[in-house]
ZAZALO-751358 format. One record per residue (C-alpha): x, y, z; residue in three letters. Coordinates in Angstrom, 2 decimals. Example, Ala and Ser with C-alpha at 12.3 -4.5 7.8 and 13.67 -1.06 7.14 Angstrom:
2
+---------+---------+---------+------+
!       X !       Y !       Z ! resn !
+---------+---------+---------+------+
!   12.30 !   -4.50 !    7.80 !  ALA !
!   13.67 !   -1.06 !    7.14 !  SER !
+---------+---------+---------+------+
REM end
This chain:
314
+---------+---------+---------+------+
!       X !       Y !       Z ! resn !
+---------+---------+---------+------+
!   -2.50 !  -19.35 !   50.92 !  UNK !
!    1.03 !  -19.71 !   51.96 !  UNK !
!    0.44 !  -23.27 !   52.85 !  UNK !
!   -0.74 !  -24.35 !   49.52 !  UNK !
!   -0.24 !  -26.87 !   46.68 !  UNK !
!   -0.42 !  -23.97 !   44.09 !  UNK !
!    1.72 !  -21.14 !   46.44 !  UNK !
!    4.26 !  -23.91 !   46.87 !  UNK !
!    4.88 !  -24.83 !   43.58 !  UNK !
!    4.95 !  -20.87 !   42.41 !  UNK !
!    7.38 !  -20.10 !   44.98 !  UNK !
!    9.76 !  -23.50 !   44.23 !  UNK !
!    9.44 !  -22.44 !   40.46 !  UNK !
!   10.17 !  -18.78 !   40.80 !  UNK !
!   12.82 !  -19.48 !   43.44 !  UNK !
!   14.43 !  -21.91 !   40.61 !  UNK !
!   14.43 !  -19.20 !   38.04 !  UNK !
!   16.39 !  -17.16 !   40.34 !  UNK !
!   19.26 !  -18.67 !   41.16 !  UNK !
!   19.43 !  -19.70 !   37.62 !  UNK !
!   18.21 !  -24.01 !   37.35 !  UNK !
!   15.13 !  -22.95 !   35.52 !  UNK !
!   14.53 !  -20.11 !   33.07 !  UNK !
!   11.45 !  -19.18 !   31.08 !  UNK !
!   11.91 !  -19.26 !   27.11 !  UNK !
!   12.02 !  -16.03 !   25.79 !  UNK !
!   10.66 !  -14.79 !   22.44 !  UNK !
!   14.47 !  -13.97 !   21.39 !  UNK !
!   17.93 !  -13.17 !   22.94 !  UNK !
!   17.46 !   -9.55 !   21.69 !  UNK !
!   14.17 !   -9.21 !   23.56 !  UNK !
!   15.83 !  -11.15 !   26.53 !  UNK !
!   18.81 !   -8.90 !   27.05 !  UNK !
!   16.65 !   -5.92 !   26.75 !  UNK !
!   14.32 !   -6.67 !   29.67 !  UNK !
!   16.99 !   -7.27 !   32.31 !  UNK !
!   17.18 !   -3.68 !   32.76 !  UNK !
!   13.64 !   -3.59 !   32.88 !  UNK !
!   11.85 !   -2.15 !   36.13 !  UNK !
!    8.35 !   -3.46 !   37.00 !  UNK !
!    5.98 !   -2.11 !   39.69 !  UNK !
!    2.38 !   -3.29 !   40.91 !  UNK !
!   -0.40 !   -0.82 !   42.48 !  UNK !
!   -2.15 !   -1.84 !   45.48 !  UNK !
!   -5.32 !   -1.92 !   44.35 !  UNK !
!   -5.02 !   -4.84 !   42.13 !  UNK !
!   -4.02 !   -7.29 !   45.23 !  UNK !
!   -7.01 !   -5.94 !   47.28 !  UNK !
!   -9.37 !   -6.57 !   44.63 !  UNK !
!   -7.62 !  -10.52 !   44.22 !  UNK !
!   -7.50 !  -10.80 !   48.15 !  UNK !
!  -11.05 !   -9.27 !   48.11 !  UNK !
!  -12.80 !  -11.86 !   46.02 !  UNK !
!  -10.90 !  -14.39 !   49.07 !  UNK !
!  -12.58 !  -12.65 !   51.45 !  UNK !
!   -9.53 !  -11.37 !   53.38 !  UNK !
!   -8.49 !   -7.60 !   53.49 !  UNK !
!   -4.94 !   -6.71 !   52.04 !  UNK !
!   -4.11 !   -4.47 !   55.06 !  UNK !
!   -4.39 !   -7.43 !   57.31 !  UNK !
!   -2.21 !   -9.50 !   54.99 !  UNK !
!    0.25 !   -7.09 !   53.61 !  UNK !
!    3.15 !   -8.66 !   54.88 !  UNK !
!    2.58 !  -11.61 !   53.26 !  UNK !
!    1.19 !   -9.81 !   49.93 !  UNK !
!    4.07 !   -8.11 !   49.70 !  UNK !
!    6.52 !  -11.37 !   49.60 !  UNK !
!    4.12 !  -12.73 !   46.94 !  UNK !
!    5.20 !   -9.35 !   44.78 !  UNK !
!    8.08 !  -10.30 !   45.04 !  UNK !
!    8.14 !  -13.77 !   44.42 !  UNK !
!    6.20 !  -12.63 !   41.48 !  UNK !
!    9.62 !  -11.20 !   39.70 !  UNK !
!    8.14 !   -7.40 !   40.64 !  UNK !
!   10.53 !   -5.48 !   41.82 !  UNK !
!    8.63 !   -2.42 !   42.89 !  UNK !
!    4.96 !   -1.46 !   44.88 !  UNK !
!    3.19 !    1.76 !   44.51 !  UNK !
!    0.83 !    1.83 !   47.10 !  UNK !
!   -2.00 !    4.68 !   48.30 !  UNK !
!   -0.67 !    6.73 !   50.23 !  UNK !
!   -3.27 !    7.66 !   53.16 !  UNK !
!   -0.52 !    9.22 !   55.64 !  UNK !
!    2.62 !    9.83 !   55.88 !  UNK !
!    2.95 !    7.87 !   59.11 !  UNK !
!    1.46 !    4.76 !   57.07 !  UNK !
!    4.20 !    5.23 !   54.43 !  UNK !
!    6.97 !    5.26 !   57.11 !  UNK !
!    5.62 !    1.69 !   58.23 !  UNK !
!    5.72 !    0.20 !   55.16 !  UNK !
!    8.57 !    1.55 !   53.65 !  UNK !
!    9.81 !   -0.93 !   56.19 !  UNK !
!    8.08 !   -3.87 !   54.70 !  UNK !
!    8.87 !   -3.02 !   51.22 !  UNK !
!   12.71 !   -3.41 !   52.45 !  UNK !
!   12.41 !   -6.58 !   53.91 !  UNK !
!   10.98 !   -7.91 !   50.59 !  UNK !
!   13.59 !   -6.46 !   48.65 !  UNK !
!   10.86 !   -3.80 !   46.83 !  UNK !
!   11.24 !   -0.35 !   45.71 !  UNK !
!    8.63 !    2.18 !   45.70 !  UNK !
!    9.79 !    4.83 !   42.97 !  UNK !
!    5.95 !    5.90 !   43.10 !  UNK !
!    3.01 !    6.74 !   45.60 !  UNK !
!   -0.36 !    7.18 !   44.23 !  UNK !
!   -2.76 !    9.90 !   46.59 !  UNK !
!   -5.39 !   10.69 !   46.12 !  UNK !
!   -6.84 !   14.77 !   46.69 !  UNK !
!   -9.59 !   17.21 !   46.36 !  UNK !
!   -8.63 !   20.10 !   44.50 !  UNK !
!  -11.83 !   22.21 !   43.03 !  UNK !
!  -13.35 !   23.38 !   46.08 !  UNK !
!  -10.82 !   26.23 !   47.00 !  UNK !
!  -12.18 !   25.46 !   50.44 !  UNK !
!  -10.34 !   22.16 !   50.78 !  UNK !
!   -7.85 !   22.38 !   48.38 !  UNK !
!   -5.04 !   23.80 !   50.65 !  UNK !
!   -5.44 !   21.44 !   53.31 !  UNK !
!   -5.50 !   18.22 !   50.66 !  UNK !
!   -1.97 !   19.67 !   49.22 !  UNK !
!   -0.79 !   19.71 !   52.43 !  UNK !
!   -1.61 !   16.55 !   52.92 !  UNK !
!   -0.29 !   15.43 !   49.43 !  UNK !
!    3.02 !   17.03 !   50.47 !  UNK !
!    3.68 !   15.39 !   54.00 !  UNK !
!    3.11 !   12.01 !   52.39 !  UNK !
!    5.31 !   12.79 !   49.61 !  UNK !
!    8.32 !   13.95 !   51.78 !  UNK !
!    8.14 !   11.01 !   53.81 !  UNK !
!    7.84 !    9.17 !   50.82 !  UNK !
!   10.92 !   10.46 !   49.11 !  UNK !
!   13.26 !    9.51 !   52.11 !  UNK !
!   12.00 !    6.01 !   50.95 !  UNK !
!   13.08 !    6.70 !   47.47 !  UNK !
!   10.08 !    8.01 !   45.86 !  UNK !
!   10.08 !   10.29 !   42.61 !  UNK !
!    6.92 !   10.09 !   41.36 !  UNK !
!    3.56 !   11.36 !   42.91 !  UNK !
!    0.40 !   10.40 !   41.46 !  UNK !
!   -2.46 !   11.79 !   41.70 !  UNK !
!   -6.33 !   11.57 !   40.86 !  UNK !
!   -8.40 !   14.70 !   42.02 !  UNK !
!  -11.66 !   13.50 !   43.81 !  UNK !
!  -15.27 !   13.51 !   41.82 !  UNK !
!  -17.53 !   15.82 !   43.77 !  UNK !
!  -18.80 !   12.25 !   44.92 !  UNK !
!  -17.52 !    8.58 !   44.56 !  UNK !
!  -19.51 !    7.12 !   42.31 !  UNK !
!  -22.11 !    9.87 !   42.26 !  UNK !
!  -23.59 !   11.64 !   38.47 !  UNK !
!  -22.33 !   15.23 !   38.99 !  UNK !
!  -19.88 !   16.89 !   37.01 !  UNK !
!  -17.62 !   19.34 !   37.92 !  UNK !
!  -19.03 !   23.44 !   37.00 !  UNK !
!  -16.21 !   25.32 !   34.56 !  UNK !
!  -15.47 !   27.25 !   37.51 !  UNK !
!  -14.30 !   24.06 !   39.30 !  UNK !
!  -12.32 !   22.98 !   37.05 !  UNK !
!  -10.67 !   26.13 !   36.59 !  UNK !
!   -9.89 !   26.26 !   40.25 !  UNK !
!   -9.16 !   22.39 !   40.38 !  UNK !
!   -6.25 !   22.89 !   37.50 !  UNK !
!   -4.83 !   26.08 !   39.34 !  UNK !
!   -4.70 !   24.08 !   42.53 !  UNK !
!   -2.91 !   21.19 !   40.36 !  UNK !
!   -0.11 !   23.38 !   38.74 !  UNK !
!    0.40 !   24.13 !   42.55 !  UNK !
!    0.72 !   21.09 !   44.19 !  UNK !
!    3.32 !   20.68 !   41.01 !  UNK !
!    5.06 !   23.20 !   41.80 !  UNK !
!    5.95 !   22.55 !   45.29 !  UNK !
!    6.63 !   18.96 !   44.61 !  UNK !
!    9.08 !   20.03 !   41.99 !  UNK !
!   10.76 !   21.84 !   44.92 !  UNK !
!   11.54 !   18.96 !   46.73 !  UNK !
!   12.73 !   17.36 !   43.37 !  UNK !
!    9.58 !   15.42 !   43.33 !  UNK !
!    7.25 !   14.82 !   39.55 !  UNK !
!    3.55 !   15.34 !   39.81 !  UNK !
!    1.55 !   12.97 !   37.53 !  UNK !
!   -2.25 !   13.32 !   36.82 !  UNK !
!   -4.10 !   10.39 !   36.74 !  UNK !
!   -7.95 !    9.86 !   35.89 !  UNK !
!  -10.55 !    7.40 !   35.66 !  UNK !
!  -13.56 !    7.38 !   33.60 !  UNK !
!  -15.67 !   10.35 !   35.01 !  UNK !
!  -13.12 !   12.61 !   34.23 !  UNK !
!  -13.91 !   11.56 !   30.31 !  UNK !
!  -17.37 !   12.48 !   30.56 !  UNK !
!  -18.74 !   15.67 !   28.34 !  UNK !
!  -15.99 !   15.67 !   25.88 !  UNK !
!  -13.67 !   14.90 !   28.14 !  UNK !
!  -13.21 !   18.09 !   29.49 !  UNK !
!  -11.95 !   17.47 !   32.93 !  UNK !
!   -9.18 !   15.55 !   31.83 !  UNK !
!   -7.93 !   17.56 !   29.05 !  UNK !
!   -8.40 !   20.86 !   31.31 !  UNK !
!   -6.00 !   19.42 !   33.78 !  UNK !
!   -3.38 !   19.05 !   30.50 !  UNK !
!   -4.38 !   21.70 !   28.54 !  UNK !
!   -5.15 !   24.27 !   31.62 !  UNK !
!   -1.62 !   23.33 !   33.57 !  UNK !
!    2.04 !   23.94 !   32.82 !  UNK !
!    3.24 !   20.77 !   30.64 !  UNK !
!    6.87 !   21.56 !   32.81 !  UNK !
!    5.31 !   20.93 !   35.88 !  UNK !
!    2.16 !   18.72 !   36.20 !  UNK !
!    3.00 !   15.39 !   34.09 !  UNK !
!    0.74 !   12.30 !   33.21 !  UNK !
!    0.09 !    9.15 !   34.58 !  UNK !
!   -1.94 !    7.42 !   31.97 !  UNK !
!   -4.33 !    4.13 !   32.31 !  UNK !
!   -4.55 !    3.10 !   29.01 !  UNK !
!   -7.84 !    1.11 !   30.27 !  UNK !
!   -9.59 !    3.90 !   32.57 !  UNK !
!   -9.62 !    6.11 !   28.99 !  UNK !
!  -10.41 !    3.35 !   27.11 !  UNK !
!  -13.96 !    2.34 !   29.23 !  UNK !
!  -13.87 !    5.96 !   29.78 !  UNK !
!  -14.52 !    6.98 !   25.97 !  UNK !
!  -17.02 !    4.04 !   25.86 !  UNK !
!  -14.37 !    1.30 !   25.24 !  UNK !
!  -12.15 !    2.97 !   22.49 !  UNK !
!   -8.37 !    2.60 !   21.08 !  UNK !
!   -8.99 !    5.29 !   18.79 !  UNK !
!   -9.73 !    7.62 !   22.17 !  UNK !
!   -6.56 !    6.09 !   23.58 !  UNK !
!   -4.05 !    6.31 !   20.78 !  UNK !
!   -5.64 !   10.17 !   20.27 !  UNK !
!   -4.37 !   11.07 !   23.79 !  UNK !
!   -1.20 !    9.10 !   23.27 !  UNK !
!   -0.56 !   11.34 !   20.25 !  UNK !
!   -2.10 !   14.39 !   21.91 !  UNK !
!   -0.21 !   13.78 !   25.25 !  UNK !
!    2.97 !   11.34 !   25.16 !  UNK !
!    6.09 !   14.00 !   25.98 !  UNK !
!    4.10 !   14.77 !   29.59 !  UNK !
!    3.82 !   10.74 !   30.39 !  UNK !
!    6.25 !    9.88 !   33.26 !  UNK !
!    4.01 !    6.91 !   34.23 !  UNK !
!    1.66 !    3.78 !   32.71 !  UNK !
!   -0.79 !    1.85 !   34.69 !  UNK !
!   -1.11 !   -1.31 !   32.53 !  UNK !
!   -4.44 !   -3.34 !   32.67 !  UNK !
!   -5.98 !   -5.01 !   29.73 !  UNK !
!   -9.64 !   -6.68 !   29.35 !  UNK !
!  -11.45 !   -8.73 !   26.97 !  UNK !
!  -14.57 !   -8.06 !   25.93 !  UNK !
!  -14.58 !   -4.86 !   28.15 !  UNK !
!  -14.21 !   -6.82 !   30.59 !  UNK !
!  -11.08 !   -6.80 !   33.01 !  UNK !
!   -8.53 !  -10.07 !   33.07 !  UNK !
!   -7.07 !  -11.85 !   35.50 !  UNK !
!   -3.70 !  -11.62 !   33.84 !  UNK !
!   -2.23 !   -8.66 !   31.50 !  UNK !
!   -2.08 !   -9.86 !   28.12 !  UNK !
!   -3.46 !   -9.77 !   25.02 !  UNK !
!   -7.16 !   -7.93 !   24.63 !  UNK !
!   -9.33 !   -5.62 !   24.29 !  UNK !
!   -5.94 !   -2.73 !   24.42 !  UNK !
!   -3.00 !   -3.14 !   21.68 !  UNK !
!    0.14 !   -2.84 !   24.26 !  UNK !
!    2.52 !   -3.77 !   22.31 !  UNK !
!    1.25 !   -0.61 !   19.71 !  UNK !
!    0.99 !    1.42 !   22.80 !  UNK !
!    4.87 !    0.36 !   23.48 !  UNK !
!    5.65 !    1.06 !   19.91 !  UNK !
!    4.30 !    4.47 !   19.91 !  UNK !
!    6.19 !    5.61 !   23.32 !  UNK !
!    9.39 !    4.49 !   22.10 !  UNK !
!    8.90 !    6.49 !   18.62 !  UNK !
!    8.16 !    9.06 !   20.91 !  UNK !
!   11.39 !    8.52 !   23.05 !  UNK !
!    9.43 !    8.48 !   25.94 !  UNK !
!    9.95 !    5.50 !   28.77 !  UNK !
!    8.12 !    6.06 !   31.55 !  UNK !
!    8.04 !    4.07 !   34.78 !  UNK !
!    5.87 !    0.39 !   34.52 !  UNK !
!    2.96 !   -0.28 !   36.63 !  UNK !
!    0.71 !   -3.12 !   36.67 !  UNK !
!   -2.35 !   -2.63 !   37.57 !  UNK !
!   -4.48 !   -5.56 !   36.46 !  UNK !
!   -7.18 !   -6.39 !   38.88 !  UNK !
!  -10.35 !   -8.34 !   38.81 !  UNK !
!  -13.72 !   -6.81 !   38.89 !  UNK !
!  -17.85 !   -8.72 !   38.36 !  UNK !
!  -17.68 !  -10.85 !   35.69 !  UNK !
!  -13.73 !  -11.20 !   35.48 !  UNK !
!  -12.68 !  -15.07 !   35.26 !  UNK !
!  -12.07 !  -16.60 !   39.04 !  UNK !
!   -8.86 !  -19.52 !   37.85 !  UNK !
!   -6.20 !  -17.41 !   39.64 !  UNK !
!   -4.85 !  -16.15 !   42.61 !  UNK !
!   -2.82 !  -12.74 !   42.96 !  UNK !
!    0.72 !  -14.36 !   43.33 !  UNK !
!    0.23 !  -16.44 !   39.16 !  UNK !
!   -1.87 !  -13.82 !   37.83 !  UNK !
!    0.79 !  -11.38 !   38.60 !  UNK !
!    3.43 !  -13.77 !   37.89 !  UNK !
!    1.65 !  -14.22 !   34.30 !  UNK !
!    1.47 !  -10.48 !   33.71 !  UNK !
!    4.71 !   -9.77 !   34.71 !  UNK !
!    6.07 !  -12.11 !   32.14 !  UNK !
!    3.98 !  -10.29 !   29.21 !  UNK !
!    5.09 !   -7.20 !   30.34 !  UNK !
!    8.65 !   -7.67 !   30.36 !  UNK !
!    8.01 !   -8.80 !   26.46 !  UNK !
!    6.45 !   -6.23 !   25.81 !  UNK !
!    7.79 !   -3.18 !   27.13 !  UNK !
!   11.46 !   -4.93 !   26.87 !  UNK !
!   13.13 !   -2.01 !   24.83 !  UNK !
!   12.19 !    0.13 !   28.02 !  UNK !
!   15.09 !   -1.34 !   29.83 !  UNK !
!   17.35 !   -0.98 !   26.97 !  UNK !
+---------+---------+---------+------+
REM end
């Protein structure tokens, strides 16, 4: 890719744009001046699913992944953290290419009070090494009983799932670390009970919210009305958005207008005086358009997010 017509001209244009002989026309001055103190991140998983559909695997390419991030205008990466040796070697890369990681997303298993101990444990080596990179927010997305699989979690589960939540919280907080509970759709199934247990059944001090405005939105069987409810339900505990948008239900290439009213969902956080930290997450899945690669989608996205969310870097 780094050879090409279409990388070549992204990187010439973007490299014009910073050092100031081209500049894209923004929607006003106001909106403008508010953005430049504007902090953008991208999640991993988006660039494996757009290096995916290439057939190439974003491990073996991270290096140069990581300088299209950049060369996007992103100025941070939140990546999975699978070890806190992996996190030390790419904390290296992420300061070569001038990124930040303010967040790490891991993933756990937390309602079999078998395994929970040793998946904290794990949780908290990868968020100490993690923090000596920068990092203040962990995010995290207790594991389904199986990937993919139809079981729901019993009462006494979840029960033992929130307890085990609250205190992974806890010690994070004791590092000066912020927990944040993320979900995806299973966790929306019967009434949503497994998320709202792991809001309503935890301190609101300690474990915080990382909310995908799309994972509740296909979650609830593709509604606003379900997202807006937990926006107004949840919004003081939201440290961190994952921002993805579809059309149609289904996901975009680039993060912009849709299915998912962002610039409402904006609105709302600000009423709420609530900022939390920016993630773009907008990745491709069957039956998303194929006119894009990683580097101009994200490019794209990051544009419509700066308009958007500009009065977060006010």
């Amino acid at each position: 890719m780094a050879g090409s017509p279409l990388y070549r001209r992204t990187f010439l244009k973007i490299s014009a744009f910073a050092t100031g002989f081209a500049r894209p026309v923004p929607p006003a001055s106001a909106t403008a001046a508010a953005a430049e103190g504007l902090h953008l991140a991208t999640n991993e998983y988006p660039w494996s699913t757009f290096y995916g559909r290439e057939g190439r695997k974003l491990e073996e390419h991270l290096d140069q992944a990581l300088g299209e991030v950049a060369v996007a205008g992103i100025q941070g990466y939140e990546p999975l953290g699978r070890s806190a040796e992996g996190i030390g070697r790419l904390a290296a890369l992420l300061k070569k290419h001038g990124l930040e990681m303010r967040s790490v997303y891991v993933n756990s298993t937390l309602h079999d009070p078998d395994q929970s101990t040793r998946s904290i444990e794990d949780v908290l080596a990868i968020a100490e090494k993690a923090k000596s990179a920068g990092t203040r927010i962990i995010v995290t997305n207790p594991s389904p009983i199986r990937w993919g699989g139809p079981e729901n979690k019993t009462d006494a589960q979840l029960k033992n799932q929130a307890a085990a939540l609250e205190r992974l919280a806890a010690a994070l907080a004791a590092k000066g670390l912020v927990l944040a509970y993320h979900n995806h759709d299973i966790e929306l199934r019967n009434a949503a009970r497994e998320f709202h247990h792991m809001l309503a059944g935890t301190d609101p001090k300690l474990v915080k919210l990382c909310l995908d405005c799309h994972w509740i939105y296909r979650g609830a069987g593709n509604s606003a009305v379900a997202l807006f409810d937990v926006l107004k339900l949840y919004a003081s505990r939201i440290v961190e958005l994952h921002l993805r948008q579809s059309l149609n239900h289904v996901w975009t290439e680039v993060l912009g207008e849709g299915d998912i009213d962002y610039p409402a969902v904006a609105k709302h956080l600000l009423q709420a005086g609530v900022k939390p930290h920016l993630v773009i997450e907008q990745a491709v899945e069957k039956g998303s358009p194929h006119t894009l690669n990683g580097l101009e989608a994200h490019r794209r996205s990051r544009e419509y997010a700066q308009r958007v969310f500009a009065g977060f870097g006010a």
